[in-house]
C-alpha positions as CSV (number, residue, x, y, z in Angstrom):
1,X,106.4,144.4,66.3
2,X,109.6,144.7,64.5
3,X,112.6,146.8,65.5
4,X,114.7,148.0,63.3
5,X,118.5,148.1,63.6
6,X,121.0,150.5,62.9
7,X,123.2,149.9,60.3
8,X,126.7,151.4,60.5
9,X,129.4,151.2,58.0
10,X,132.9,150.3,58.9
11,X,136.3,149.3,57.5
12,X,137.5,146.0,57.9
13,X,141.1,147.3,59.3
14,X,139.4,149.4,61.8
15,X,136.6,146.5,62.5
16,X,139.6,144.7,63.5
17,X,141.5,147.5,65.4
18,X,138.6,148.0,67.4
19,X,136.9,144.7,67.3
20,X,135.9,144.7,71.5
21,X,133.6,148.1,71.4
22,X,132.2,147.1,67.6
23,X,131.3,143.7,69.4
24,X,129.8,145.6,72.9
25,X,127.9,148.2,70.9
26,X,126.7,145.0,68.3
27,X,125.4,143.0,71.4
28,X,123.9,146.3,73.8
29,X,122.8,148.2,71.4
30,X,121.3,146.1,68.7
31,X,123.9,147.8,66.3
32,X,124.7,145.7,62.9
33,X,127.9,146.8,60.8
34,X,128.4,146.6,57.2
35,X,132.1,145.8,57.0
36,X,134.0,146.7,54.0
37,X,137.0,146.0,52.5
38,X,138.6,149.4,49.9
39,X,135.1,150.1,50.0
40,X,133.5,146.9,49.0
41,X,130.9,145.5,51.5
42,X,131.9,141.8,52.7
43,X,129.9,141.2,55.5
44,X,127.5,142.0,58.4
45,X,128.0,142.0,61.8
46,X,124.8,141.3,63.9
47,X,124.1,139.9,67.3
48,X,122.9,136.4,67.6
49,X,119.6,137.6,69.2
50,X,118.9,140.0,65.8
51,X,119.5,137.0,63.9
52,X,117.5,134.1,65.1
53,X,114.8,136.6,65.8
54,X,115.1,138.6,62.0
55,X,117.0,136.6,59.8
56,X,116.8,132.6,61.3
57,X,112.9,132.9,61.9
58,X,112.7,129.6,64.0
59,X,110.3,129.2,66.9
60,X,111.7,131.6,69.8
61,X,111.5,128.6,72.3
62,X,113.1,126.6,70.3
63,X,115.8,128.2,69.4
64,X,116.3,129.4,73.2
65,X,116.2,125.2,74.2
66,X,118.7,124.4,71.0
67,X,120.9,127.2,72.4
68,X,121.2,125.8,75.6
69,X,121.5,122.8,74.9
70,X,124.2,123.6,72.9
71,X,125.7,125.4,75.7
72,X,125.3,122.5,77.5
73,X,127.3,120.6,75.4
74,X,124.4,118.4,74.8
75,X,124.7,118.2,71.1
76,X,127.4,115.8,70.9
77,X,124.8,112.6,71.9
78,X,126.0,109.8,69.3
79,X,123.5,107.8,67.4
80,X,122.9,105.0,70.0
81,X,122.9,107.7,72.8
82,X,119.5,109.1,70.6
83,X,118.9,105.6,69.8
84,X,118.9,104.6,73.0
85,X,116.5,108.2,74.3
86,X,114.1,107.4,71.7
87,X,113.6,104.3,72.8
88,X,113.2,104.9,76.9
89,X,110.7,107.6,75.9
90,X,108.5,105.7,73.3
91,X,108.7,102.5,76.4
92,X,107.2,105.5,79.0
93,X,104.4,106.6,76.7
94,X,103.5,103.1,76.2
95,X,103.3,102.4,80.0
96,X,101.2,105.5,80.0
97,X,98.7,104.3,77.3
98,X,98.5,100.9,79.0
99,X,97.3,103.0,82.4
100,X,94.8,105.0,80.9
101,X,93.4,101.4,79.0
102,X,93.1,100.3,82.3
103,X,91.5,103.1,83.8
104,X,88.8,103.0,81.4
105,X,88.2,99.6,81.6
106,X,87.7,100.0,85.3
């Protein structure tokens, strides 16, 4: 089931000004602001747990391994580090179809 956030209106200047509680009442309290500037809206402010579950709509475990990861600073792998990944795990489910050949054969 969906829960719905409140919405709150705020000034950019005062966003700013008070830009610690805005971001403790956005993450505790599921809060999201519309922040305007003279009275046009330029932005929302949500917390990243209302957005990858509302807005991002990926798988929830997933996201929550990509996030860590991240974290983790395991995103920065070059292209031979996944090269070389890719290629260790495609040798270990090949030593695992070979076992289960010979387990039949037996």
């Amino acid at each position: 089931m969906k829960t719905r956030s409140i919405v709150k209106t705020i000034e950019a200047l005062e966003a700013r000004v008070h830009f610690g509680s805005v971001m403790t009442e956005v993450e505790k309290d599921n809060t999201r602001f519309l922040v305007s500037k003279r009275g046009k809206p330029k932005m929302i402010m949500l917390s990243i747990s209302d957005y990858l579950k509302n807005i991002a709509k990926e798988d929830r475990l997933l996201t929550q391994i990509q996030f860590k990861a991240k974290e983790a600073g395991l995103d920065k792998m070059t292209g031979r580090e996944i090269d070389a990944e890719i290629k260790v795990a495609r040798k270990q489910k090949a030593a695992g179809r070979k076992k289960a050949v010979k387990r039949a054969a037996q």
